[in-house]
C-alpha angles and dihedrals in degrees: 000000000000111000107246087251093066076082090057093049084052096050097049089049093063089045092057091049090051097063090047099059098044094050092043085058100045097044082063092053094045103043080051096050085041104051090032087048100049090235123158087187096051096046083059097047085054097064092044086057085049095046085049085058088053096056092045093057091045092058080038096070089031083064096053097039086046088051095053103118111252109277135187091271090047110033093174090052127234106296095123094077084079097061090034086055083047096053086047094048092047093050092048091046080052096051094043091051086050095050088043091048093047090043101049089043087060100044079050090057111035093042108230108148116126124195108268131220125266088251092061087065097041088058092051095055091053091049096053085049100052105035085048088060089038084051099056104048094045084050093047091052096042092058089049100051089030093224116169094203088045094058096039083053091047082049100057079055094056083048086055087059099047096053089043087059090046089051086042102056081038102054092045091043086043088052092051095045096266090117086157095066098072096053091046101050082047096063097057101049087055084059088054096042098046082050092059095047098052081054087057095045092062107040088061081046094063101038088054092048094050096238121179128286129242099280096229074070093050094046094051091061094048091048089056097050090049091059095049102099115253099033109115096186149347116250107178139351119204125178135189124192123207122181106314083330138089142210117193122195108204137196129200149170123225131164115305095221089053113116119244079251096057094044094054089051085058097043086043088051086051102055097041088051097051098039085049097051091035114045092180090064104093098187142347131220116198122188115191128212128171109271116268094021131097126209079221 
């Protein structure tokens, strides 16, 4: 029977999709404005949209190798594709804010900015329409499927943006004289873009290094322990996340008098019922010690 997060994956997939049609749409209509108009900034803008293509089909392919159901090589399934698709997405959104930034403080400098053509700005206007609406619907699924890769991926669209309304103020400030205004607002948007992806960046961390949860999270499953009949009390609660999914590793104390038989009912109570309120949660491993006492 697929595991309810088989839909997740599914639904992180399209997502995915859907930021690569539209930037493989838009790259053809700005390298287009930008060689046609004549539009530094714009030229620029395109391969940012392009680079933005080339993250959506990498979390792309993280979402169908995460999905892979668990084998014999890899017993806790394949989930971590999906962090390991977050941390490549948020170097490359790193790298991309530091070329921009280099690149911008040269033009800055050296003072090449034209005057570009009107088509270039219309182009940019189009782009910050339709990213923004690309944007909001990578960034809604995300949320709901709570993907790392997915929202590092809604948020280099939301860098898009950002550098389409930098070309867009350059190339009009560069149309009425002001040539300085598109470096420098480029510039800033490389900062932006370097800082999001530094967010990125550690969030993947974590989840590959199985940090710790939110611990409203942590709190939920040992609520729900506490209520199964027989556990006196919750020990420890460790979690690990992989991919959209989680393992949780549980110790608790029961009665000391109760039979082998007795103390497996209740660790088998707690996992259904955890498994039942939480559907991320893929399996759950309690270990059951008399209450008051430690193995260590």
């Amino acid at each position: 029977m697929a595991h309810v997060h088989d839909h997740g994956y599914e639904l992180g997939e399209r997502g995915a999709w859907t930021g690569i049609i539209s930037n493989i749409i838009l790259f053809t209509a700005k390298i287009f404005a930008g060689i046609y108009g004549r539009s530094q900034a714009m030229i620029a803008d395109a391969f940012h949209t392009l680079s933005d293509a080339v993250t959506s089909i990498t979390v792309l392919i993280g979402f169908k190798v995460a999905k892979k159901p668990a084998d014999e090589h890899h017993p806790f399934g394949h989930g971590r594709a999906e962090s390991i698709a977050a941390k490549i997405v948020s170097l490359i959104l790193i790298a991309l804010g530091i070329k921009l930034a280099v690149d911008s403080a040269r033009i800055f400098i050296q003072g090449e900015m034209g005057q570009p053509g009107v088509v270039a700005l219309y182009a940019a206007i189009l782009s910050i329409i339709v990213k923004e609406i690309t944007y909001r619907r990578v960034i809604r699924v995300s949320k709901k499927i709570k993907s790392a890769s997915l929202k590092a991926d809604a948020y280099h669209h939301r860098s898009d943006v950002l550098s389409s309304v930098a070309a867009l103020v350059g190339i009009a400030g560069a149309r009425m004289g002001w040539t300085f205004m598109d470096p420098l607002a480029g510039i800033l948007v490389a900062g932006f873009i370097i800082k999001i992806g530094a967010e990125v960046f550690h969030v993947a961390y974590d989840e590959l290094m199985d940090a710790a949860p939110p611990e409203e999270f942590q709190k939920k499953i040992r609520d729900i322990a506490t209520c199964c009949s027989g556990v006196d009390e919750v020990k420890s609660v460790m979690t690990r996340k992989s991919g959209l999914d989680f393992f949780l590793e549980i110790t608790i104390g029961v009665d000391g008098k109760k039979t082998v038989e007795e103390a497996h009912r209740t660790t088998v109570d707690i996992k259904r019922s955890i498994m039942k309120e939480i559907p991320s949660v893929l399996d759950v491993l309690v270990h059951v010690e008399p209450r008051g006492k430690s193995d260590g």
